[in-house]
Rosetta silent file (secondary structure, phi, psi, omega in degrees, C-alpha in Angstrom):
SEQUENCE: XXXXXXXXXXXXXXXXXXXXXXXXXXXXXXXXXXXXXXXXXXXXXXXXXXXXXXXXXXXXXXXXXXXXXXXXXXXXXXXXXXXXXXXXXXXXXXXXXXXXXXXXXXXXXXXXXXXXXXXXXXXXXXXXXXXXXXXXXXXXXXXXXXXXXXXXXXXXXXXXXXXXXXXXXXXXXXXXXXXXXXXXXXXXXXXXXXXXXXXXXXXXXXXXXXXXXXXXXXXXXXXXXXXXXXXXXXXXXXXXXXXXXXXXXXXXXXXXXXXXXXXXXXXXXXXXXXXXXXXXXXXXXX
SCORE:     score description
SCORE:     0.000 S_00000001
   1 L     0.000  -53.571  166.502  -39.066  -77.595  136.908 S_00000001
   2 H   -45.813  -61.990  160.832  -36.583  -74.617  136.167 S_00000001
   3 H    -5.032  -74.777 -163.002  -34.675  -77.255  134.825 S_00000001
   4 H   -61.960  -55.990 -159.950  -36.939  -78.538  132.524 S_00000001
   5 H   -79.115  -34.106  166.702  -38.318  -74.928  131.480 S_00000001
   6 H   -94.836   11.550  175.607  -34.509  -73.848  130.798 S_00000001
   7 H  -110.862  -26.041  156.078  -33.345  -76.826  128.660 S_00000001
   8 H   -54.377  -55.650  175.248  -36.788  -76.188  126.132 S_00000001
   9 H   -55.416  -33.754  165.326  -35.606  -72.584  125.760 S_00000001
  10 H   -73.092  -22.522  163.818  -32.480  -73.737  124.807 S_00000001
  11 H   -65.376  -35.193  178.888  -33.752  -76.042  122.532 S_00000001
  12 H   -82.041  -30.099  176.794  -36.031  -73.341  120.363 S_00000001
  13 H   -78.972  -54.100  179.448  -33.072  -71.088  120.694 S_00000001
  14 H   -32.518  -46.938 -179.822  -30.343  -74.261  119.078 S_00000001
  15 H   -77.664  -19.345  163.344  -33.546  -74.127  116.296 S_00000001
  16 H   -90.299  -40.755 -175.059  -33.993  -71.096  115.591 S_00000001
  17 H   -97.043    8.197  130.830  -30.579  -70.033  115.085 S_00000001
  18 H   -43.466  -63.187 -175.698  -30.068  -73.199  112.862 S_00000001
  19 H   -36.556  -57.857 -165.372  -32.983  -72.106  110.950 S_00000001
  20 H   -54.110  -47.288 -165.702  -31.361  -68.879  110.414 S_00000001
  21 H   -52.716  -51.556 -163.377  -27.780  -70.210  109.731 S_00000001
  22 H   -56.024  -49.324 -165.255  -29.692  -72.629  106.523 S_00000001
  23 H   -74.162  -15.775 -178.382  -31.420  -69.776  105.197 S_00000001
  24 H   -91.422  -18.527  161.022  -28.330  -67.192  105.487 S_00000001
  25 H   -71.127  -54.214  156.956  -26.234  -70.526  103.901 S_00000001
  26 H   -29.054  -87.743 -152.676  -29.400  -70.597  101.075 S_00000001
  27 H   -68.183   19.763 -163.000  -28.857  -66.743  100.419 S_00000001
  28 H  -116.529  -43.748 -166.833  -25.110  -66.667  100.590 S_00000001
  29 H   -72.300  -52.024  165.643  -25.022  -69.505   97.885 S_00000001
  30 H   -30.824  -62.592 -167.749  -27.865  -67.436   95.514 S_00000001
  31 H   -62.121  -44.353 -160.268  -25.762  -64.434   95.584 S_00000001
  32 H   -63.631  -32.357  161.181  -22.621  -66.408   94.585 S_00000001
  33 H   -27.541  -79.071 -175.946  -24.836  -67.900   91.690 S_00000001
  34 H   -46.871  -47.022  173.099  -25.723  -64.435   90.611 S_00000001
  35 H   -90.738    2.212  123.648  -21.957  -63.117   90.295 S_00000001
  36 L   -15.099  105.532  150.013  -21.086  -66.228   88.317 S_00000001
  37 L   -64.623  143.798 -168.402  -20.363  -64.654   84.812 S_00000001
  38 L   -72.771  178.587 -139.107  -23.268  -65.984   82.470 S_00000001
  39 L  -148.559  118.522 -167.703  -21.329  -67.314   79.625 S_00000001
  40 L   -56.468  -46.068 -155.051  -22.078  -65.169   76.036 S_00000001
  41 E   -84.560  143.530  147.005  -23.128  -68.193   74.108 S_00000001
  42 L   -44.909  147.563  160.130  -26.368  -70.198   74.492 S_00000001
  43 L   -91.815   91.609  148.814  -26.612  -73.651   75.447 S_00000001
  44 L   -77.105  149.223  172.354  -28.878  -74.851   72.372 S_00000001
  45 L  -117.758   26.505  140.183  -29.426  -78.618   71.604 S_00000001
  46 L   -44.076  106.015 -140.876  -30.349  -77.279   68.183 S_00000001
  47 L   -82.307 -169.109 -156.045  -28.079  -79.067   65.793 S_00000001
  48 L  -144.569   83.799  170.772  -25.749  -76.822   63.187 S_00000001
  49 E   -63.132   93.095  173.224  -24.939  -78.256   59.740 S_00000001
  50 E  -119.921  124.072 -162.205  -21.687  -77.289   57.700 S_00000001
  51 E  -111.421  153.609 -174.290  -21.152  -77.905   54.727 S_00000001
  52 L  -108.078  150.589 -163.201  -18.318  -77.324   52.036 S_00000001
  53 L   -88.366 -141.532 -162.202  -18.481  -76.128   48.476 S_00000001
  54 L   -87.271  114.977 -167.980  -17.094  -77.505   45.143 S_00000001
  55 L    75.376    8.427  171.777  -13.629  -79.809   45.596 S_00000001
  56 L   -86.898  161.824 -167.151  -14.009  -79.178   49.044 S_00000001
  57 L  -163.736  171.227 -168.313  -13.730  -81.434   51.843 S_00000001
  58 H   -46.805  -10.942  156.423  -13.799  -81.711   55.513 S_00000001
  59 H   -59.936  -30.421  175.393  -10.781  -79.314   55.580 S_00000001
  60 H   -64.763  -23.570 -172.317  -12.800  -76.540   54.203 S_00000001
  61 H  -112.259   -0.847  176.305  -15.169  -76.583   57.320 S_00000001
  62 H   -43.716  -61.663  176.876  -12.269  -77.879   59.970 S_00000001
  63 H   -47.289  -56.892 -171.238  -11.099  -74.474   60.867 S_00000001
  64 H   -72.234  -23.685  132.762  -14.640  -73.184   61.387 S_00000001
  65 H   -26.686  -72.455  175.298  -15.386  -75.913   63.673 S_00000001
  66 H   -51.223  -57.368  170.974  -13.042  -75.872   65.527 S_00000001
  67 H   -57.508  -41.668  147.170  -13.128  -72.442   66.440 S_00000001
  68 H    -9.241  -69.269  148.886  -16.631  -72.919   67.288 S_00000001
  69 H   -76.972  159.793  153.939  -15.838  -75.252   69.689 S_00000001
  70 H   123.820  -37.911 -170.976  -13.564  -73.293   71.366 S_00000001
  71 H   -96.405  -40.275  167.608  -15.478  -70.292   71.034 S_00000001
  72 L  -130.037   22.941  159.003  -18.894  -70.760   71.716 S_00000001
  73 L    89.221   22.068  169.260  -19.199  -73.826   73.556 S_00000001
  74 L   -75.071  137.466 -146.875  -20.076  -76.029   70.601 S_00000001
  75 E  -144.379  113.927  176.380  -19.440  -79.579   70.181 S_00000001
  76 E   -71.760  128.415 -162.553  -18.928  -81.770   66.660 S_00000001
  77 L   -98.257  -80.788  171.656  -21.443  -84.418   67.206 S_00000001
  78 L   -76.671  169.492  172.897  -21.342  -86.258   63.701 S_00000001
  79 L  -164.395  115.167  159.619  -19.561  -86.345   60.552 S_00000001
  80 E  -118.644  110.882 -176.392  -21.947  -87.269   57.486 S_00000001
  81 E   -96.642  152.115 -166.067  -20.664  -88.478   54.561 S_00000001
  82 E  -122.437  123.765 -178.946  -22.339  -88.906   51.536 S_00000001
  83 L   -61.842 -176.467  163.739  -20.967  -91.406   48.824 S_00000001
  84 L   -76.396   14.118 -177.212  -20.990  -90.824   44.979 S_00000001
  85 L  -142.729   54.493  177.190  -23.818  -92.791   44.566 S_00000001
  86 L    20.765   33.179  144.279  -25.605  -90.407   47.783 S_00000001
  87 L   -94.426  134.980 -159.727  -25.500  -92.696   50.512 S_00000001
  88 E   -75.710  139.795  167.837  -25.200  -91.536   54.334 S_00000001
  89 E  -153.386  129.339 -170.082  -22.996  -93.007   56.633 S_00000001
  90 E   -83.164  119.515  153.230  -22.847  -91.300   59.923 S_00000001
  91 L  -115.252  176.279 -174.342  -19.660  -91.599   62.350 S_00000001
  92 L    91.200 -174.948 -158.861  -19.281  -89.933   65.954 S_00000001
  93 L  -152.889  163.092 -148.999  -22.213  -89.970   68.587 S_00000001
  94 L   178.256   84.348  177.719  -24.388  -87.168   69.407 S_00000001
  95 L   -90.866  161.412  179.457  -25.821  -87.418   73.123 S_00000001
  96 L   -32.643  147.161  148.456  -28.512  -86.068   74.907 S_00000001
  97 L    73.901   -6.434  177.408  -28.707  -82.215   76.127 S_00000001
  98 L   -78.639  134.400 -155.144  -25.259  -81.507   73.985 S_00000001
  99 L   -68.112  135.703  157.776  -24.638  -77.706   74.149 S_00000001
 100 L    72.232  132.833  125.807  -24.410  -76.260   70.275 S_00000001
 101 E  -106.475  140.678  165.536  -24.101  -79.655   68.257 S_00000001
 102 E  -109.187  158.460 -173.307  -22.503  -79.826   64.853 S_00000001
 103 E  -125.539  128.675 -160.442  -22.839  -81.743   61.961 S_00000001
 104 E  -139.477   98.284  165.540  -19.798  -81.831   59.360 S_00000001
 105 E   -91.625  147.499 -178.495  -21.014  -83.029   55.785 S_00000001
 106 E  -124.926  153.012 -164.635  -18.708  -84.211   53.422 S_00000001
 107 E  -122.477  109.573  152.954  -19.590  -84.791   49.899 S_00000001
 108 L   -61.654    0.447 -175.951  -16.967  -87.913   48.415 S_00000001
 109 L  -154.762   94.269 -179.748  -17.766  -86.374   44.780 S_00000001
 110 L  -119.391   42.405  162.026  -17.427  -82.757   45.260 S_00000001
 111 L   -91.641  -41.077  177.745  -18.066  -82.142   41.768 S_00000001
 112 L   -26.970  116.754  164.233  -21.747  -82.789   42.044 S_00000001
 113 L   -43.751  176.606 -174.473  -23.918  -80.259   40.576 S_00000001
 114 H   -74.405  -39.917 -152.865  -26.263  -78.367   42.635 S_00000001
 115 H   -62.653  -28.056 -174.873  -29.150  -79.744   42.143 S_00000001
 116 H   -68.512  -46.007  148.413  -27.377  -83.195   43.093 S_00000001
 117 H   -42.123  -46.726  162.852  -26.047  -81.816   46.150 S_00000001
 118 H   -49.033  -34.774 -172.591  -29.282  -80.416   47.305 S_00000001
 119 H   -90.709  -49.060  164.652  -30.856  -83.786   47.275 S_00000001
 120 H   -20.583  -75.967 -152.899  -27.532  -85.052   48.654 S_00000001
 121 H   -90.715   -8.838  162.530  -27.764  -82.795   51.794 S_00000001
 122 H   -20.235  -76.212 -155.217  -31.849  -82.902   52.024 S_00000001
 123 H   -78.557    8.730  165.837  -31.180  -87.008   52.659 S_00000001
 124 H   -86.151  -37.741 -158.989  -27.990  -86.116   55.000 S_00000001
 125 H   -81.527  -67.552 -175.761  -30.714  -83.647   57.271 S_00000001
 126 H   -62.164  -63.016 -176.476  -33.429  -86.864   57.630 S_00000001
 127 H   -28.731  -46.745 -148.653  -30.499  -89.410   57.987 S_00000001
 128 H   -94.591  -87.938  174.369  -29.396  -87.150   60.958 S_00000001
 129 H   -20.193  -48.317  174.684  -32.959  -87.046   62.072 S_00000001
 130 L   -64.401   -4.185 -160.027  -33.907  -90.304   62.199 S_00000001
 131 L  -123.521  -18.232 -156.923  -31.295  -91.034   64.793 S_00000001
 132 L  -155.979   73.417 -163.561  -31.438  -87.558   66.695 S_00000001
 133 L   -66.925  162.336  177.842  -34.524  -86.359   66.686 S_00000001
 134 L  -167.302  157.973  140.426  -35.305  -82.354   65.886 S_00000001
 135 L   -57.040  -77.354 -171.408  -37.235  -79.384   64.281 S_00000001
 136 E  -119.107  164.252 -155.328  -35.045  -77.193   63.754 S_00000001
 137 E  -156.177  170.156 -177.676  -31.322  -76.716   62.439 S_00000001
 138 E  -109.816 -158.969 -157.523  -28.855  -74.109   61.558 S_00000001
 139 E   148.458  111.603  160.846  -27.071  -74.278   58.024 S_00000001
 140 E  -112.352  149.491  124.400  -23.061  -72.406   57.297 S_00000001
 141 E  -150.788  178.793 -162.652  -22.060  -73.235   54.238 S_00000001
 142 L   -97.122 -159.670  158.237  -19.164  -72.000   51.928 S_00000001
 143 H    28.831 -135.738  159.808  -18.783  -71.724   48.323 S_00000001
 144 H   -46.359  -28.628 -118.588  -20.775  -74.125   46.065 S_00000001
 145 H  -122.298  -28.594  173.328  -22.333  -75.413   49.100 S_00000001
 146 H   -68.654  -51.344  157.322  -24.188  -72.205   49.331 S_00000001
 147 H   -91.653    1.582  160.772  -26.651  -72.562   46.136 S_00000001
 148 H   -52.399  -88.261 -171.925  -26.665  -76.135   47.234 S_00000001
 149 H   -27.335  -82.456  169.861  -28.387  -74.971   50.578 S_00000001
 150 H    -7.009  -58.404 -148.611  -30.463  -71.944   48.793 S_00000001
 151 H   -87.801  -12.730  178.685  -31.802  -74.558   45.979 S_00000001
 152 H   -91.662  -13.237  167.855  -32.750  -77.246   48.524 S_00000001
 153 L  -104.044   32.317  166.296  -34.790  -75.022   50.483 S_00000001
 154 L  -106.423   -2.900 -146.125  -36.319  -74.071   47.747 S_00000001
 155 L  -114.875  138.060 -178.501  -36.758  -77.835   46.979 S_00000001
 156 L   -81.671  153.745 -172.207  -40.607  -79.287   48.721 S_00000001
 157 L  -131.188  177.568 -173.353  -39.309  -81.999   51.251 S_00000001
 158 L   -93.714  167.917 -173.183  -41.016  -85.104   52.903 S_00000001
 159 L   -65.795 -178.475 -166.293  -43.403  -84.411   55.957 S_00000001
 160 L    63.715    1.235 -151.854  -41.696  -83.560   59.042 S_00000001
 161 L   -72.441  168.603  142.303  -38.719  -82.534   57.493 S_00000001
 162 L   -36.229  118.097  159.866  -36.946  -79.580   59.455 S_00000001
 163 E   -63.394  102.100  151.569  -37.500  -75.890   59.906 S_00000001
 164 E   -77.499  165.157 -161.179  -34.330  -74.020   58.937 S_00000001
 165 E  -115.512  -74.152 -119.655  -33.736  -71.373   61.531 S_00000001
 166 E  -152.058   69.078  175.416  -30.503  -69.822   60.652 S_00000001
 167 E   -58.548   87.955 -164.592  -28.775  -69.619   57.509 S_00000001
 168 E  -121.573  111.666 -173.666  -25.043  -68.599   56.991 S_00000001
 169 E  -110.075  132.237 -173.573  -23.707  -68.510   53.429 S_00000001
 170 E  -116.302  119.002  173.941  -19.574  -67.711   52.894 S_00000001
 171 L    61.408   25.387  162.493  -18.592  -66.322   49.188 S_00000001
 172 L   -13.616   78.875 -168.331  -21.953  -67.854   47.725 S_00000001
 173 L   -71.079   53.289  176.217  -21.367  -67.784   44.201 S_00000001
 174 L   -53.711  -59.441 -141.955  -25.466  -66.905   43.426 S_00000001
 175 L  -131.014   22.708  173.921  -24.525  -65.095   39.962 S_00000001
 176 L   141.570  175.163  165.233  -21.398  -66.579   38.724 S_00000001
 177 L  -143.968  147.790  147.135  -17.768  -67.566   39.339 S_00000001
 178 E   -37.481  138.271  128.343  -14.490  -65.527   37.878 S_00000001
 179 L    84.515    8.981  177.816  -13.143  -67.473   34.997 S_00000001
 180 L  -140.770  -66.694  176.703  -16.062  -69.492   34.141 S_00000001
 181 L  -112.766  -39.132 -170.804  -19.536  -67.560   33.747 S_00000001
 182 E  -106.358  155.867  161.480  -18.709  -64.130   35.155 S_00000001
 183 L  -113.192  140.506 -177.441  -16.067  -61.359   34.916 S_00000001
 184 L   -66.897  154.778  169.257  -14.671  -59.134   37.501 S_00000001
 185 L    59.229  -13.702 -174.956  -16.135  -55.524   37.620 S_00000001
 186 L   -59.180  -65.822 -169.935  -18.722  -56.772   34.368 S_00000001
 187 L   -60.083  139.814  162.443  -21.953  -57.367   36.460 S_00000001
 188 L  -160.090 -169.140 -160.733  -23.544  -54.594   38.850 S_00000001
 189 E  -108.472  136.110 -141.092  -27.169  -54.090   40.380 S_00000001
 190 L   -99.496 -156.407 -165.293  -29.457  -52.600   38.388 S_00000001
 191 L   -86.646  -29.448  168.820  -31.797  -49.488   39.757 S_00000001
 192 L   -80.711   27.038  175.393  -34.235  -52.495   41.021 S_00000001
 193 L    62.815   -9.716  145.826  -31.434  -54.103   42.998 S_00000001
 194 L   -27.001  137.318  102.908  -31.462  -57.134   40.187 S_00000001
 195 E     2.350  115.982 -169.028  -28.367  -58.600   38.619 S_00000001
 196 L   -84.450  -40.267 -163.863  -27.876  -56.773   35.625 S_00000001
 197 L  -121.402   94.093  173.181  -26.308  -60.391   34.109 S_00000001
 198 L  -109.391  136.233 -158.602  -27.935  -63.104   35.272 S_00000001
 199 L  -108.522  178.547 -158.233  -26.119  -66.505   35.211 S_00000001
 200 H   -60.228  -37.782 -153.882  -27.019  -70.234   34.853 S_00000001
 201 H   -78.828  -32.870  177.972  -27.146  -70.597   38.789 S_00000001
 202 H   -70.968  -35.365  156.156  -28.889  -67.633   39.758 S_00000001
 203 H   -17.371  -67.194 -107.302  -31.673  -68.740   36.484 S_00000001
 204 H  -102.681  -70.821 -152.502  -31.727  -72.121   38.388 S_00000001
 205 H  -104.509    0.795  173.983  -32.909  -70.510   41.542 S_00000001
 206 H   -68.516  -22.471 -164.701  -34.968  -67.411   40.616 S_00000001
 207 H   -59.042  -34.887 -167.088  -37.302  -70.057   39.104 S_00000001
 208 L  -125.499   24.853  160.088  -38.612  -71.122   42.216 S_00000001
 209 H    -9.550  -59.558 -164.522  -37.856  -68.196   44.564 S_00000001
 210 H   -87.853   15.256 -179.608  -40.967  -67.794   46.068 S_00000001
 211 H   -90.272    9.432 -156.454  -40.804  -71.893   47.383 S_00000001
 212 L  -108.671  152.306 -159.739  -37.723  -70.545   49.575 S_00000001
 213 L   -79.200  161.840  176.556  -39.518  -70.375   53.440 S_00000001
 214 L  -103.105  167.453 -152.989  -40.337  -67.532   54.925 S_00000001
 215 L    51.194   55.290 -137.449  -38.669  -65.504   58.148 S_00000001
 216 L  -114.054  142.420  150.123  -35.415  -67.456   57.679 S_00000001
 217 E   -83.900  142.886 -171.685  -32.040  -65.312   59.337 S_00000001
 218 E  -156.568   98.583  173.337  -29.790  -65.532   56.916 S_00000001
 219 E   -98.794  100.409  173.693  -26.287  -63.754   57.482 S_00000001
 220 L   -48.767  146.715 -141.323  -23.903  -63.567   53.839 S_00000001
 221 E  -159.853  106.088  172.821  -20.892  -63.179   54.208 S_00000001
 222 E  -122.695  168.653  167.614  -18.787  -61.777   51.161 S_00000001
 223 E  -118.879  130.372 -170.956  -15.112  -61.542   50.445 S_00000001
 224 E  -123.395  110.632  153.246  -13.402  -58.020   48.728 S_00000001
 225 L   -48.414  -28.480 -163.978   -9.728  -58.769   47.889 S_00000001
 226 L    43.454   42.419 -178.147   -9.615  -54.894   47.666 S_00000001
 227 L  -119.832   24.311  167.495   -7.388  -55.267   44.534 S_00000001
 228 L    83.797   -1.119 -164.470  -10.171  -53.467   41.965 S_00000001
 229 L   -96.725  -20.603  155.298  -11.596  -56.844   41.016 S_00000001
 230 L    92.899   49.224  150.521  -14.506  -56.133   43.537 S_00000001
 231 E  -138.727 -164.334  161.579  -14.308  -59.853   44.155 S_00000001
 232 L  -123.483   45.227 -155.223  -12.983  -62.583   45.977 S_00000001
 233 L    58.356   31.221 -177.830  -10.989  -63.789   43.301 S_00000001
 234 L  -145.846  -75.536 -167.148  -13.734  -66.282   42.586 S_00000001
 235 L   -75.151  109.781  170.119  -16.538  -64.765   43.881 S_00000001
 236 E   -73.563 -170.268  177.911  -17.401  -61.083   42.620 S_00000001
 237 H   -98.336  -42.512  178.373  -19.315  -59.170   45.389 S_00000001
 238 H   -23.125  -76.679  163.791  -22.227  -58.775   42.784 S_00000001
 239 H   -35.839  -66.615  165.984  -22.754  -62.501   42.937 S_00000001
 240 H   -21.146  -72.234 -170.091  -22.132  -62.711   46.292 S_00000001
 241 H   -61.384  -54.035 -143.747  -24.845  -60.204   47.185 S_00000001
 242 H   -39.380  -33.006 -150.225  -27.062  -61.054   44.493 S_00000001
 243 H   -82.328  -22.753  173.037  -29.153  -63.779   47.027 S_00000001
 244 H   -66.261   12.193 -158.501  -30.462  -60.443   48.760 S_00000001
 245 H  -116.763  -40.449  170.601  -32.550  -59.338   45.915 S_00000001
 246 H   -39.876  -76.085 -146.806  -33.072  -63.208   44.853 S_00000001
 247 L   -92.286   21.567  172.246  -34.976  -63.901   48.136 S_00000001
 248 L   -44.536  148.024 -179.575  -37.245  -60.326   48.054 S_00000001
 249 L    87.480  -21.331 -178.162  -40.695  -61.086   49.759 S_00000001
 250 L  -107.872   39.993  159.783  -39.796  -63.874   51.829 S_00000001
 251 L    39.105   43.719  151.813  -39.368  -62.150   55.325 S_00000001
 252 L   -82.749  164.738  171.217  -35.713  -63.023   55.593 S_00000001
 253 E  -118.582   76.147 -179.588  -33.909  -61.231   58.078 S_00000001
 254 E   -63.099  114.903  171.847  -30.903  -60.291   55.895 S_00000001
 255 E  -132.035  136.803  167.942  -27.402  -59.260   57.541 S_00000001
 256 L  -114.107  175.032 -175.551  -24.467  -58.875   55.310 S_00000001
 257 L  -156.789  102.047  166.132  -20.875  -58.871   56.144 S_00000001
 258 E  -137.101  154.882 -164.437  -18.045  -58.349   54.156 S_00000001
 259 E  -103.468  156.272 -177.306  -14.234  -58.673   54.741 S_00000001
 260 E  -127.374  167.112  179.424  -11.170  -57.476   53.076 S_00000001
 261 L    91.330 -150.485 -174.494   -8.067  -57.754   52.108 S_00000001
 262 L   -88.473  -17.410 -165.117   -5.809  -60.721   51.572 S_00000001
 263 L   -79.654  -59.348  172.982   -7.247  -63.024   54.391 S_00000001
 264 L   -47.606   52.125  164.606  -11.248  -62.349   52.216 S_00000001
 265 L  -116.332  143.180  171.960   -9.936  -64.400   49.318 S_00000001
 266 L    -1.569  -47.659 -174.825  -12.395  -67.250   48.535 S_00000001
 267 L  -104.109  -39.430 -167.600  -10.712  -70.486   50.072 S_00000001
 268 H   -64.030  -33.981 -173.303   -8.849  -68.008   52.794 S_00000001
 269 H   -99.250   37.087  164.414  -11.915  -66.997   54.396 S_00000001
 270 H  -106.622   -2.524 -179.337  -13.223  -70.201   55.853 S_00000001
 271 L   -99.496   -4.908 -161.043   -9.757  -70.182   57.343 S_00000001
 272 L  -125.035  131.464 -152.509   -9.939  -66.510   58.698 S_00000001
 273 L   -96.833    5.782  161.939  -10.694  -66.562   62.321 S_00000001
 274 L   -94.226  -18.177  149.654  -12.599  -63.138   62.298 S_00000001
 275 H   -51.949  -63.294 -172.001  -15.341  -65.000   60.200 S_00000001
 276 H   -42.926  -24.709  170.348  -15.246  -67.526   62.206 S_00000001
 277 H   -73.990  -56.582  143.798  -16.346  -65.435   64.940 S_00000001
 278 H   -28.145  -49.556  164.968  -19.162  -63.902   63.209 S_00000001
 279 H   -51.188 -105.602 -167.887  -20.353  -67.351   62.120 S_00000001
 280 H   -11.554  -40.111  179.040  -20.225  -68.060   65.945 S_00000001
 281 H   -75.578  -40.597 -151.621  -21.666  -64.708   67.006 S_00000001
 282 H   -89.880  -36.239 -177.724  -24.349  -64.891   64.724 S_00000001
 283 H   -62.785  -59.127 -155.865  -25.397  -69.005   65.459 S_00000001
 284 H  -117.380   27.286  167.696  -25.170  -68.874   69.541 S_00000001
 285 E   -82.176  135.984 -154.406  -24.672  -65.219   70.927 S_00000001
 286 L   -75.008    0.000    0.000  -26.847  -64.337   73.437 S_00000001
């Protein structure tokens, strides 16, 4: 009977201090969780579109990719190219749950006017869709590629289309280019923040301003050679800037940025790895 009555106490003690051991394994395992560093960037499966301006080509957005990946956990899903005669043809694969996905458009005729790029990447964004479904998307783009973007969301779309979220335009030529329409130092901002000189592209998209959606983020990006031309040897900063005053009224959430020096010249700064970081900071940082 003692017997009996001391091998059941040993069993509730063997069970109890089991119990204990799982739950002190349980909390030991929490805490190590918890001192994990969290990782700055989100994991979004919100895709990220970038696009390149005028003569540009998947080298113009290569750099910025790339860092991207590297930087913020982001992963080139796709690559869509769009022929001269605007047809999509997708390559790469773009699986479930992948953290940050990008999108890399290429234009083969990267001459196209805007409005023909706008419709260009419009039918690149449902092409993408149709295969991968989503809401919502992110949009860098440089150069030309910038009143592309502007004028397409500005453009009425088929139902369903996509909710931009996050809008990042680099050396945006809204009011001109150097050497074509504009002059360095000519142009400035009036007392009502206007363009003093308003050019064919900014015309083109003041018309339909108030179609562009509202509460968009949208960080700009300029370039200042800091050689007196106020520009980025393309780009003036007028122009540049001009799309805040363009898009008054529409609840953007307007951040500017602009860089200097020799690395800020028009083609250099999709290549210049403190934009790229910005871009990055601004798409995924927590």
């Amino acid at each position: 009977m003692r017997m009996r009555r001391w091998l059941g106490l040993m069993l509730v003690l063997v069970a109890v201090l089991g119990g204990c051991a799982k739950v002190n394994h349980q909390s030991q395992q929490k805490s190590r969780q918890r001192r994990q560093p969290q990782s700055a960037y989100v994991n979004s499966q919100r895709p990220t579109f970038y696009l390149h301006g005028f003569q540009g080509s998947a080298k113009s957005t290569n750099t910025l990719i790339s860092h991207a990946e590297k930087a913020a956990h982001a992963h080139k899903v796709l690559v869509a190219t769009v022929s001269a005669g605007g047809t999509v043809t997708l390559s790469g694969h773009w699986a479930d749950k992948t953290r940050n996905p990008i999108i890399q458009v290429v234009f083969k005729n990267n001459l196209a006017q805007y409005n023909q790029q706008s419709t260009w990447l419009a039918h690149v964004i449902t092409t993408v869709q149709q295969v991968h479904a989503f809401k919502s998307y992110n949009l860098v783009a440089h150069s030309a590629g910038c009143v592309a973007s502007v004028n397409m969301l500005m453009t009425p779309q088929v139902s369903g289309f996509p909710k931009v979220n996050k809008l990042v335009t680099i050396a945006g030529p809204f009011d001109g280019v150097v050497g074509e329409d504009d002059v360095a130092n000519q142009n400035s901002f009036l007392a009502t923040g206007a363009p003093k000189y308003q050019h064919a592209a900014y015309q083109l998209l003041a018309a339909k301003r108030t179609a562009f959606p509202t509460g968009v983020k949208l960080l700009n990006i300029v370039g200042d050679l800091d050689d007196g031309s106020h520009s980025d040897s393309l780009v003036t900063n007028v122009s540049a800037r001009s799309i805040k005053y363009l898009l008054r009224g529409r609840e953007v959430v307007y951040t500017e940025h602009v860089f200097h020096g020799k690395h800020a010249q028009h083609s250099q700064l999709h290549e210049n790895a403190k934009v790229a970081l910005a871009v990055d900071r601004y798409l995924w940082y927590r």
